[in-house]
C-alpha positions as CSV (number, residue, x, y, z in Angstrom):
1,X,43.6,26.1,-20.2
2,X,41.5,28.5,-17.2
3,X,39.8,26.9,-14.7
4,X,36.3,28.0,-16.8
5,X,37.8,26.5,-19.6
6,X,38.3,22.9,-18.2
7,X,35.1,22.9,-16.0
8,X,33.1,23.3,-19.1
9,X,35.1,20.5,-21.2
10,X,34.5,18.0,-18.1
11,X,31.3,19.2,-17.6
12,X,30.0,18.7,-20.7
13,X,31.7,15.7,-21.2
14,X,30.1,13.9,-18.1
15,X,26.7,15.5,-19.0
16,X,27.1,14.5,-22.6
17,X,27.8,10.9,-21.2
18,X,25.2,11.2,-18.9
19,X,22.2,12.1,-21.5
20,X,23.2,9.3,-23.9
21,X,22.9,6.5,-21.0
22,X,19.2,8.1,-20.6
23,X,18.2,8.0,-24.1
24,X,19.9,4.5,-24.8
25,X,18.2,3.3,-21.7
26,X,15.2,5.1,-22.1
27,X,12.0,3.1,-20.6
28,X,9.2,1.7,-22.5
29,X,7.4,0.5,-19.7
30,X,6.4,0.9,-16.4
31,X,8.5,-1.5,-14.9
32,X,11.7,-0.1,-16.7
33,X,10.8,3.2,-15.5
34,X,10.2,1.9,-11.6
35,X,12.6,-0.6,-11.4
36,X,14.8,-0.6,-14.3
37,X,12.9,-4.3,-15.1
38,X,14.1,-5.8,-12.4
39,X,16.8,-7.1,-14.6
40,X,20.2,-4.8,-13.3
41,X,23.1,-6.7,-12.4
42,X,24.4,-6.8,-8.7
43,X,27.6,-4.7,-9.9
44,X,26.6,-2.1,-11.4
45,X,23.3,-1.6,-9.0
46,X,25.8,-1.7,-6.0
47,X,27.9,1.6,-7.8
48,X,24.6,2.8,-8.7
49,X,23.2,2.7,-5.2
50,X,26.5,4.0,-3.9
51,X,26.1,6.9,-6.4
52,X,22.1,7.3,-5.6
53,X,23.3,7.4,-1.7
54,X,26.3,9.9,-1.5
55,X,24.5,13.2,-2.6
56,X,25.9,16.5,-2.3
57,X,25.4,16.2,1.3
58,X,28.2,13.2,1.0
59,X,30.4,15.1,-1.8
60,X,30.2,18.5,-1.2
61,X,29.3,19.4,2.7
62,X,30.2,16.3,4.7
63,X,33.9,17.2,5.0
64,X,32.9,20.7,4.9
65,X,31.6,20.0,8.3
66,X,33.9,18.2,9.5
67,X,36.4,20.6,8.4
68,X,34.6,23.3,10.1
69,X,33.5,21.4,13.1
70,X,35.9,19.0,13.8
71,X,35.5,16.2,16.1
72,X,31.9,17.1,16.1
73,X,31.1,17.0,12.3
74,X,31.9,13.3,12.9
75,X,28.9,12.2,13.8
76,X,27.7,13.0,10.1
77,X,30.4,9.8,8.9
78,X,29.1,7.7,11.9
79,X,25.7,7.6,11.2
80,X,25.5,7.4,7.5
81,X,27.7,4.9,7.3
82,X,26.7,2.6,10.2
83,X,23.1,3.4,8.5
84,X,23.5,1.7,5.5
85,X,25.0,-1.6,7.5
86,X,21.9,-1.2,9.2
87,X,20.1,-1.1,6.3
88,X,21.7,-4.3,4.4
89,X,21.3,-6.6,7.3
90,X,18.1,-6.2,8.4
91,X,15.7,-4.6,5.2
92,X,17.6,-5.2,2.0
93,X,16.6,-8.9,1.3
94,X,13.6,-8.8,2.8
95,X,12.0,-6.2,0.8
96,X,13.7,-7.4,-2.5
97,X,11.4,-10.9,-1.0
98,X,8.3,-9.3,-1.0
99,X,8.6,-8.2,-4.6
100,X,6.6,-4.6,-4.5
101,X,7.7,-1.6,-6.1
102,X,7.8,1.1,-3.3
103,X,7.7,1.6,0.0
104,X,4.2,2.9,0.1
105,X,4.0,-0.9,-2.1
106,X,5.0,-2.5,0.6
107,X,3.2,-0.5,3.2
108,X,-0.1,-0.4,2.0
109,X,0.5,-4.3,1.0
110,X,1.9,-5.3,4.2
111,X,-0.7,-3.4,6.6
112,X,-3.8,-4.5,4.3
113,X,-4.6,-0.6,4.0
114,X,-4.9,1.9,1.6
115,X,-5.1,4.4,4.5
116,X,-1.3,2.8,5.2
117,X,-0.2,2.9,1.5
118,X,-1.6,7.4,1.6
119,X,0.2,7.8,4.9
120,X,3.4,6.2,3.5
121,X,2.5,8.3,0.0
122,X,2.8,11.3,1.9
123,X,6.1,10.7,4.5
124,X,7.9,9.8,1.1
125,X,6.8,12.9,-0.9
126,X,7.5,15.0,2.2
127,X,10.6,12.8,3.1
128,X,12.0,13.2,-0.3
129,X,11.2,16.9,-1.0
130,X,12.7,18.2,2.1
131,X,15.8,15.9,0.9
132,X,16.3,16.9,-2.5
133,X,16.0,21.0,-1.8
134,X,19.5,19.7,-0.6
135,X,20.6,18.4,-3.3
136,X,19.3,21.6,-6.0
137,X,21.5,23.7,-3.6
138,X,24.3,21.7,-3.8
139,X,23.9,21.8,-7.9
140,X,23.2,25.9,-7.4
141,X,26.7,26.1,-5.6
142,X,28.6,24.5,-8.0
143,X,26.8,26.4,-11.3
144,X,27.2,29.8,-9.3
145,X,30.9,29.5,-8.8
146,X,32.0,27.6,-12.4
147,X,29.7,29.2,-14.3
148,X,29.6,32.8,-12.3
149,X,26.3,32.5,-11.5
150,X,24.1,33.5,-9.0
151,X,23.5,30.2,-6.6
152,X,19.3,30.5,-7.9
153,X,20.5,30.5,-11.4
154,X,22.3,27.3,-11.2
155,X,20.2,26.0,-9.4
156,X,17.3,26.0,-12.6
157,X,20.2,25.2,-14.9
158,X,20.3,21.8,-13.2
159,X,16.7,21.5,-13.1
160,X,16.8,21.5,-16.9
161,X,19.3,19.0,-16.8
162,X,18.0,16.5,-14.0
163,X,14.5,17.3,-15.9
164,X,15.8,15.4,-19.0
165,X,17.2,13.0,-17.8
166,X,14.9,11.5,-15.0
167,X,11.7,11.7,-16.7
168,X,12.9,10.1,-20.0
169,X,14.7,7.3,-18.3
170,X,13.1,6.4,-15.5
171,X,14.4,4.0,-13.1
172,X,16.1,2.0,-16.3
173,X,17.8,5.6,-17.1
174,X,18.8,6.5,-13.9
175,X,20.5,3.4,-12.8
176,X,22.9,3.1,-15.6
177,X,23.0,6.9,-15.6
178,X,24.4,6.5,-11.9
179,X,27.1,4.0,-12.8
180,X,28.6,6.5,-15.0
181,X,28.1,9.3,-12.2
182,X,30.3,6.8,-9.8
183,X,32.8,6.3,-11.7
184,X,33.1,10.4,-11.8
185,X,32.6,11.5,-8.4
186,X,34.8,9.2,-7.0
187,X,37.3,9.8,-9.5
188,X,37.0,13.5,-8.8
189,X,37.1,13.3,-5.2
190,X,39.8,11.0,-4.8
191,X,41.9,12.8,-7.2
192,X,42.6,16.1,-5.5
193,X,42.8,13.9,-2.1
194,X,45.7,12.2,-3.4
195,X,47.2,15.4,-4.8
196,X,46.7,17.2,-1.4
197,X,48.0,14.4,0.7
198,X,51.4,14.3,-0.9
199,X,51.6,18.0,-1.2
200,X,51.1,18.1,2.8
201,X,52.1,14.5,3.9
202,X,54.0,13.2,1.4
203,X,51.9,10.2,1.4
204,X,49.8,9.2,-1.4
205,X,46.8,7.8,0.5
206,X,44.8,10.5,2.0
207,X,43.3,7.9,4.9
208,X,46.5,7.2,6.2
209,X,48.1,10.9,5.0
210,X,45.5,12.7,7.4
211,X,47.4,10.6,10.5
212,X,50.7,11.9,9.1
213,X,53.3,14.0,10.1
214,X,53.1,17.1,8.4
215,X,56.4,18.1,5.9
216,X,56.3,21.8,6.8
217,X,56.3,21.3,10.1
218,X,57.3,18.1,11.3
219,X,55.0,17.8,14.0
220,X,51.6,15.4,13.4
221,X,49.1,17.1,10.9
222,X,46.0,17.2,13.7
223,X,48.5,18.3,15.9
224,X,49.4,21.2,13.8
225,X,46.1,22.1,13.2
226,X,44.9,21.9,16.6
227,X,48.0,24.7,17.5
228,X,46.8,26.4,14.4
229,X,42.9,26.9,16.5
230,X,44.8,27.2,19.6
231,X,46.2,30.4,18.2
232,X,43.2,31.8,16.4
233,X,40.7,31.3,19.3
234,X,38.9,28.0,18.0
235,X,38.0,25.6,20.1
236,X,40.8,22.2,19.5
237,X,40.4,21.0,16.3
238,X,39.8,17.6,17.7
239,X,38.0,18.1,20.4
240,X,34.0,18.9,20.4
241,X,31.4,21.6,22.1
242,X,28.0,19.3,21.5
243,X,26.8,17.7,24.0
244,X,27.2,13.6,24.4
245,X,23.1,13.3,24.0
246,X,22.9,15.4,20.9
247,X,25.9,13.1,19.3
248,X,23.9,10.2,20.1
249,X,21.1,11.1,18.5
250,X,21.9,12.9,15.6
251,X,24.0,9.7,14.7
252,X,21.1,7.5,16.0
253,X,19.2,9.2,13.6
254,X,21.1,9.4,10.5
255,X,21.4,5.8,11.2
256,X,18.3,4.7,11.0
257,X,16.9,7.2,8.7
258,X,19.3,5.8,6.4
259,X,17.8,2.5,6.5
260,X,14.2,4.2,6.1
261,X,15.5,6.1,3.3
262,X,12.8,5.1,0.3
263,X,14.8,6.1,-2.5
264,X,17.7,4.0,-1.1
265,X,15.3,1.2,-0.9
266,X,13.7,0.8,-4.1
267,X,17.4,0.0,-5.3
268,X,16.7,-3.2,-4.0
269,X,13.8,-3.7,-6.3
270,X,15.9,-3.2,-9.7
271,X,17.9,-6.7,-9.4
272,X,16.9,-9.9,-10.3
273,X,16.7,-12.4,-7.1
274,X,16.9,-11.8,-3.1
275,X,20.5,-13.2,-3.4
276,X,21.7,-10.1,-5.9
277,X,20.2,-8.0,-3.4
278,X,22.1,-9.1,-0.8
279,X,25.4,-8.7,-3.1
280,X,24.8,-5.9,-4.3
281,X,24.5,-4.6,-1.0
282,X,28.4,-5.6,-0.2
283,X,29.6,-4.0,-3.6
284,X,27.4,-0.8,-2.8
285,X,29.3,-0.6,0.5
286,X,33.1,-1.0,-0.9
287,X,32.2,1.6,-3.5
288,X,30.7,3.7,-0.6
289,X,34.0,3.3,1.6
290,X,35.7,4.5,-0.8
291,X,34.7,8.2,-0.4
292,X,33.9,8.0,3.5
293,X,37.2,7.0,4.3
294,X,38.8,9.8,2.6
295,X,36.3,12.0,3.7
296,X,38.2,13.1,6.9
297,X,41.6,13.7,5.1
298,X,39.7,16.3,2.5
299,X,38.2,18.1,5.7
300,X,41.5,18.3,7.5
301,X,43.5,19.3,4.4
302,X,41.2,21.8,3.7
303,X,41.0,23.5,7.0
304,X,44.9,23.3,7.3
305,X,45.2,25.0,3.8
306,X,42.2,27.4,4.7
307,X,43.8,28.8,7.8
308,X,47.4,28.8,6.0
309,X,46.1,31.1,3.3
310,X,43.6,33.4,4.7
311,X,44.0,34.0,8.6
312,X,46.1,37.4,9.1
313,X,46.4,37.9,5.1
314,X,46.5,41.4,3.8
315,X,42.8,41.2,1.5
316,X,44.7,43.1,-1.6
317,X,47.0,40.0,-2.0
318,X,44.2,37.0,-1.9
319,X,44.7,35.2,-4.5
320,X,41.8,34.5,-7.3
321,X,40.0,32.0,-6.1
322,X,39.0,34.1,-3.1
323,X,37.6,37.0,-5.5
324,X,35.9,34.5,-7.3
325,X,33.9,32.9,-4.6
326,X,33.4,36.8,-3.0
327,X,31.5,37.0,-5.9
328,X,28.8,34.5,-5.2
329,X,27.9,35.3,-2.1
330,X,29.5,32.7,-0.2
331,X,32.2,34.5,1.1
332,X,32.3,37.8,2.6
333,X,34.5,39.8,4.1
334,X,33.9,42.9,6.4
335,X,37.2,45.1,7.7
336,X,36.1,45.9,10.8
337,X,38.6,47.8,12.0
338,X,39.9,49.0,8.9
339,X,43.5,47.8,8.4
340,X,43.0,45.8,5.5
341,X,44.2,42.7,7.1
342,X,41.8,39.0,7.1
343,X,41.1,38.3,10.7
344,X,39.4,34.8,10.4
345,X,39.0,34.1,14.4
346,X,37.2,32.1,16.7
347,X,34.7,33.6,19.6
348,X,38.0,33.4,22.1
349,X,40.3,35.3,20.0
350,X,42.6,38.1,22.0
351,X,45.0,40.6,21.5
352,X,48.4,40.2,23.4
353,X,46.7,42.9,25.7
354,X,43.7,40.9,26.1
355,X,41.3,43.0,23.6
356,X,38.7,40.7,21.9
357,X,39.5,40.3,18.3
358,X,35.9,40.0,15.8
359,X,35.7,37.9,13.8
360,X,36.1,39.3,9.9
361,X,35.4,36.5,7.8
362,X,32.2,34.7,6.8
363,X,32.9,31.0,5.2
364,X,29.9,28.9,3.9
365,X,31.0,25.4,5.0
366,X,29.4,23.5,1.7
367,X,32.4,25.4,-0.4
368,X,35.0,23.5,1.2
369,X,35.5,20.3,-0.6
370,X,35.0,23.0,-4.2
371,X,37.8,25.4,-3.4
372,X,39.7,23.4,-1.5
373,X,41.9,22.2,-4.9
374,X,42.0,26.2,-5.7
375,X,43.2,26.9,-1.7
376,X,46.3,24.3,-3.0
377,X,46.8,26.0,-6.5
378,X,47.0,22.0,-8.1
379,X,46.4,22.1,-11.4
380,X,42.9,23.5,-13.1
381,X,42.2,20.8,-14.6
382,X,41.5,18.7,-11.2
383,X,39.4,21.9,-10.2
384,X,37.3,21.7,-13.4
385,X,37.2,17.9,-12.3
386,X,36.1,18.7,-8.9
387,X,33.2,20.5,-10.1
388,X,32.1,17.3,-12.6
389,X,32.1,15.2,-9.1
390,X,30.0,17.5,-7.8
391,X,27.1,17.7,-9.5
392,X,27.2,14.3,-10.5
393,X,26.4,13.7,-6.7
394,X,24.0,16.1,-6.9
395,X,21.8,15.0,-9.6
396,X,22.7,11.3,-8.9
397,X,20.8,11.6,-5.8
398,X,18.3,14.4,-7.3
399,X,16.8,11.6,-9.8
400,X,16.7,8.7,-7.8
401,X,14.7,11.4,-5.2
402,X,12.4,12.4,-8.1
403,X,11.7,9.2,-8.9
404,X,10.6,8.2,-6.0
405,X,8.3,11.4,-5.8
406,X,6.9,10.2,-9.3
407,X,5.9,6.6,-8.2
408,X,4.5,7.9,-5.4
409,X,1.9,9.7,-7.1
410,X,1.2,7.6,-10.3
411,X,1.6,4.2,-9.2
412,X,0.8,4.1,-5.4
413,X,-1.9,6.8,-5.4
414,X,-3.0,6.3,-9.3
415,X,-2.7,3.0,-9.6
416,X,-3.2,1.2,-6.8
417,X,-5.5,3.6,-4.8
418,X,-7.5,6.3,-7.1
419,X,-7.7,4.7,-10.7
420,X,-6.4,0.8,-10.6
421,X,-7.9,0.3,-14.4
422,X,-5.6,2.8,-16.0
423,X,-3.5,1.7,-18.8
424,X,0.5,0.8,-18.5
425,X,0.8,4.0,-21.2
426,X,-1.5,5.9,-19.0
427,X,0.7,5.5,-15.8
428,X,3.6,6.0,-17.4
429,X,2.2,9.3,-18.7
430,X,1.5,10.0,-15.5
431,X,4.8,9.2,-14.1
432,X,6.7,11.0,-15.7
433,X,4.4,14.5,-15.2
434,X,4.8,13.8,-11.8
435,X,8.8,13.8,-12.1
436,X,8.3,16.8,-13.8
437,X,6.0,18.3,-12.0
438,X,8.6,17.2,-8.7
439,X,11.6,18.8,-10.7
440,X,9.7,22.1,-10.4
441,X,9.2,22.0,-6.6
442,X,12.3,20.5,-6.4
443,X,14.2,23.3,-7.7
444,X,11.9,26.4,-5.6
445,X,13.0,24.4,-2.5
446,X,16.8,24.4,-3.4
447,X,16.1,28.2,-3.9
448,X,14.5,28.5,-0.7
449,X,17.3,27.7,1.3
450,X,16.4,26.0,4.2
451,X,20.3,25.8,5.5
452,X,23.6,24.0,4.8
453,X,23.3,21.0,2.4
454,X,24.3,18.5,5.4
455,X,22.0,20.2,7.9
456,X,18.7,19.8,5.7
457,X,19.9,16.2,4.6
458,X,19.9,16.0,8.0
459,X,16.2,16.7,8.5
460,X,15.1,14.4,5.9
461,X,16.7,11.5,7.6
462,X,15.2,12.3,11.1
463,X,12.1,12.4,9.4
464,X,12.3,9.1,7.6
465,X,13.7,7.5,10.4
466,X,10.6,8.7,12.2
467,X,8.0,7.9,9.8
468,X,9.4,4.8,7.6
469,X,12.1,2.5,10.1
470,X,9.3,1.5,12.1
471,X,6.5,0.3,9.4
472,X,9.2,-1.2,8.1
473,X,10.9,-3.3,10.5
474,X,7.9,-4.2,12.2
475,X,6.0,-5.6,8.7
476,X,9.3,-7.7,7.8
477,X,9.6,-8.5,11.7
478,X,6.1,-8.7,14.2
479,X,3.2,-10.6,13.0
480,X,1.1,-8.9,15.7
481,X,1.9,-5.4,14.3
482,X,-1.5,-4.3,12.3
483,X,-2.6,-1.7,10.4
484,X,-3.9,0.8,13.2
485,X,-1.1,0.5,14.8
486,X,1.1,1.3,11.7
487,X,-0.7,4.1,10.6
488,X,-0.9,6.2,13.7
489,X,2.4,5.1,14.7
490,X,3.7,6.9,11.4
491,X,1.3,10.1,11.6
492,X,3.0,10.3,15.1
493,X,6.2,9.9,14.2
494,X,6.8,12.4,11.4
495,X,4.5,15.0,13.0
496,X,6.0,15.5,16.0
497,X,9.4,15.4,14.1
498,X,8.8,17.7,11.5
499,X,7.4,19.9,13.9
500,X,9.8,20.5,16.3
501,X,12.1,20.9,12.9
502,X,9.8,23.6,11.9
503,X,9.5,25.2,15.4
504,X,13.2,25.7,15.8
505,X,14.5,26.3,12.0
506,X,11.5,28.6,10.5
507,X,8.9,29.5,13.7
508,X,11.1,30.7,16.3
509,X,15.1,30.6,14.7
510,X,16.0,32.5,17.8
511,X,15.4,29.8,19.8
512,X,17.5,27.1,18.7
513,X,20.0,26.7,20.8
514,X,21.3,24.0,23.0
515,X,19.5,25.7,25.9
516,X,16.7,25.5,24.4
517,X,16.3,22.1,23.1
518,X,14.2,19.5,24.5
519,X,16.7,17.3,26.7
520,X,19.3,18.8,24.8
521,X,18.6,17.4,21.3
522,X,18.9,19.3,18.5
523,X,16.5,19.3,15.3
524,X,18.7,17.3,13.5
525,X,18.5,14.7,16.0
526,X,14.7,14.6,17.2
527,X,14.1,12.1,14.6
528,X,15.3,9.6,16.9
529,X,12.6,10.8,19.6
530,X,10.2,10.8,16.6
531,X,11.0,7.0,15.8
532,X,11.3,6.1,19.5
533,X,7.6,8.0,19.5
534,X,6.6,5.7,16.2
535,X,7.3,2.6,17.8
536,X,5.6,3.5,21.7
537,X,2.1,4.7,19.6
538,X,2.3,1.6,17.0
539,X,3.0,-1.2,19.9
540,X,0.0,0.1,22.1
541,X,-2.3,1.0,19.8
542,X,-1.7,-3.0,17.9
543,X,-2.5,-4.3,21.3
544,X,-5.7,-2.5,21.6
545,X,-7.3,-3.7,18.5
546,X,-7.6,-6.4,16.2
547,X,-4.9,-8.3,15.2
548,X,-3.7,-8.9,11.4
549,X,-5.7,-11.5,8.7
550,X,-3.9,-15.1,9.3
551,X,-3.2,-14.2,5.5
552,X,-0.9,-11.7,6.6
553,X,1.0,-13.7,9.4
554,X,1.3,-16.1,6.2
555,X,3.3,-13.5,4.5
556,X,5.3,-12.6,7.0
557,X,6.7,-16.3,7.8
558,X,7.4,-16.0,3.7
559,X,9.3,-12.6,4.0
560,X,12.0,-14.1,5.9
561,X,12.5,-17.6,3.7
562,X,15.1,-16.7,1.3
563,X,13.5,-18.0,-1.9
564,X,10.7,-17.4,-4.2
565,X,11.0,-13.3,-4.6
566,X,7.0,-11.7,-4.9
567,X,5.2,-15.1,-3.3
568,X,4.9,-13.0,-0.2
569,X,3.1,-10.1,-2.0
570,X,1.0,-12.1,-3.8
571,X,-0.5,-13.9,-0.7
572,X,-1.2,-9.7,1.0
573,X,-3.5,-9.5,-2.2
């Protein structure tokens, strides 16, 4: 069968499955719909989690930076896997403790506030949205180049499709909806890895087949490929241009906003004791390694087949997958000088007389881990496969978002702050307008375009890292820490980050450069300054005004005991 052919079998296969988890887990109540009932076992909510975490940003565009950037697209793996050990040792059980549904639960709980619980509110709606315009892209990509498509097309097609299944399951729906969208992205992107690492290495496990010696050759794959830039006027494949304090904070950042991350968090809330969340923390994190450890072989596979096929290619005798992707948009292709041949250079490119060579090709990096299976020519159906991966990430991470946006507005605004007498039928109503609602905006962001699916997930880490960490670790941690404090330390926090993201991305693009930056930090890594800011503002202003209700001391001494899941929220009300 064509490529076509095969995507839409396996597509519609895995969307088929997915649809029937919703409707066979549909919610009936509002707990089902928050938190799946609180009745998921530790298993299958650690290979949900690990689906809910690795979005597009982890299946489409991490090793399409890396492959791309190098050495320097590393700091992407660092911090979003050191993030999530950050986040099972010190929030995971203690959150799961307290017993509330959200974060803005906890928040507004915790800091005896509503004005905590709307600040919270807001940082997760504007946390989450900026997050899953990431994700609708990612879906757009995939629809534009299996379905031939234009990227804005797809992108509604899986709003339709996320749509359906979010708001009818809810949390209950979209937890064993994620189990089943594991079990196919990792399938699909282990798949080709194998494939490709024999093909080049002639090992079978892409983690060790990336160190290998390369058959063609005979000389060390990086080495190869660090020749291969040498010659083509990249910088060394394994070497990096960003500067040691921008590394440091982007991964700072993606750290910590991992940990802040609320849609991450709630996970916690779906099992049944403190103990399950601690285990299904360490099942979340083998299904998690999984992928990141592969990650680096796809990226170096796919820029060794990349430059192999295209660099100093006549264009009349590209094969089709190059057509094909000409034809969304994200590739192009401009003979400058008219000879008909693909000069894909770097900045420091030469002729043998010294004449700079221009660059003629234009690669979007998010394609990489898609057409890297057609670059190989292996078999259509892993292609059609590869595409069934990728949108499950997509919308894996796309629902638990939504969600997130949904209980935001009907249960920690509605409920708990606007209209506490409404009905369990009425919130639910409610909650699931919201998702829909969210699916809308959702879907005009992805359109939007803010950048490459790594570089806005980016942005919505820095901004929960600015905005949530904090609160967070100092409720489970500082008795002192009080609800002035809390609240202006957040404000703080996410203004000043989102900000200086705004300044440099959408006020003055021109400026964003490394000369430009403050101290040499780029937007994707200011959320670190913005948490750093979030704990200065909350510390001093706490020790200029009251302290916290004895009450809430109480609750905090009960956080950390690990036993008796909720007592500590029921003392905060």
């Amino acid at each position: 069968m064509s490529v076509t052919a095969w995507t839409f079998v396996l597509v519609g296969l895995s969307f088929a499955l997915y649809i029937g988890v919703a409707i066979w887990s549909r919610a009936s109540s509002t707990s089902e719909f928050y938190v799946a009932g609180t009745g998921v076992s530790p298993v299958a909510n650690g290979m949900a989690t690990a689906a809910d975490w690795m979005s597009a940003a982890s299946f489409i565009s991490m090793a399409g930076i890396i492959s791309f950037s190098g050495y320097d697209g590393s700091v992407y793996l660092m911090g979003w896997t050191g993030g999530y050990v950050l986040l099972a040792l010190l929030l995971a059980p203690y959150l799961r403790k307290f017993g509330a549904f959200t974060v803005p639960d906890f928040v507004g709980d915790r800091y005896y506030s509503q004005t905590a619980r709307i600040v919270a509110v807001v940082c997760a709606i504007f946390v989450s949205f900026t997050y899953v315009s990431g994700q609708m892209r990612g879906v757009g990509i995939v629809f534009s180049r299996f379905l031939q498509v234009e990227i804005n097309t797809g992108i509604i097609i899986g709003m339709g499709i996320v749509f359906f299944y979010a708001v009818l399951g809810g949390m209950k729906g979209i937890t064993y909806t994620q189990v089943a969208q594991y079990c196919v992205l990792i399938f699909a992107y282990l798949v080709p890895a194998i494939f490709l690492s024999i093909l080049i290495t002639g090992n079978a496990i892409p983690q060790l087949g990336f160190g290998a010696v390369d058959q063609e050759t005979g000389t060390f794959l990086l080495d190869r490929l660090n020749g291969l830039h040498s010659e083509l006027g990249f910088t060394a494949y394994t070497s990096g241009v960003k500067a040691p304090i921008d590394i440091f904070f982007i991964t700072a950042a993606l750290m910590v906003g991992t940990a802040g991350l609320p849609h991450v968090i709630i996970r916690f809330y779906t099992v049944p004791r403190v103990k399950d969340a601690r285990i299904s923390v360490g099942w979340a994190l083998v299904f998690i390694s999984l992928l990141y450890t592969a990650a680096p072989a796809v990226a170096v596979f796919a820029r060794a087949n990349l430059l192999n096929t295209v660099s100093e290619q006549p264009y009349a005798e590209m094969p089709e997958w190059f057509s094909t992707w000409e034809n969304t948009g994200l590739i192009t292709f401009d003979d400058r000088n008219g000879d008909g041949i693909i000069q894909y250079v770097g900045p420091e490119a030469q002729t043998a007389a010294g004449v700079p060579i221009e660059n003629e090709l234009t690669i979007d990096r998010d394609i990489m881990v898609l057409a890297n299976p057609e670059i190989a020519n292996l078999p259509n159906w892993v292609i059609g496969l590869v595409a069934a991966g990728g949108l499950a990430a997509a919308l894996s991470t796309a629902a638990g978002l939504l969600l997130v946006i949904s209980a935001a507005v009907s249960h920690d605004l509605l409920k708990r702050a606007f209209k506490p007498d409404i009905t369990e039928r009425g919130e639910l109503i409610a909650a699931r307008v919201a998702a829909g609602f969210a699916v809308v905006v959702a879907g005009a962001l992805g359109i939007r375009n803010f950048g490459f699916v790594a570089e806005v997930v980016a942005f919505a880490f820095g901004l929960a890292a600015a905005s949530f960490f904090p609160a967070i670790i100092m409720g489970i941690f500082s008795k002192r820490m009080n609800r002035e404090g809390a609240i202006l330390g957040m404000i703080s926090g996410i203004t000043f980050t989102a900000g200086y993201i705004v300044y440099f991305k959408f006020i003055n693009p021109g400026a964003n450069t490394l000369e430009n930056w403050w101290f040499g930090i780029s937007p994707e890594g200011i959320g670190t300054v913005g948490m750093l800011l979030n704990f200065a503002v909350a510390i001093t202003v706490a020790r200029f005004t009251p302290p916290p209700p004895a009450k809430i001391g109480h609750m905090v001494d009960l956080i950390r005991v690990p036993r008796g899941a909720g007592e500590a929220r029921e003392i905060s009300g």
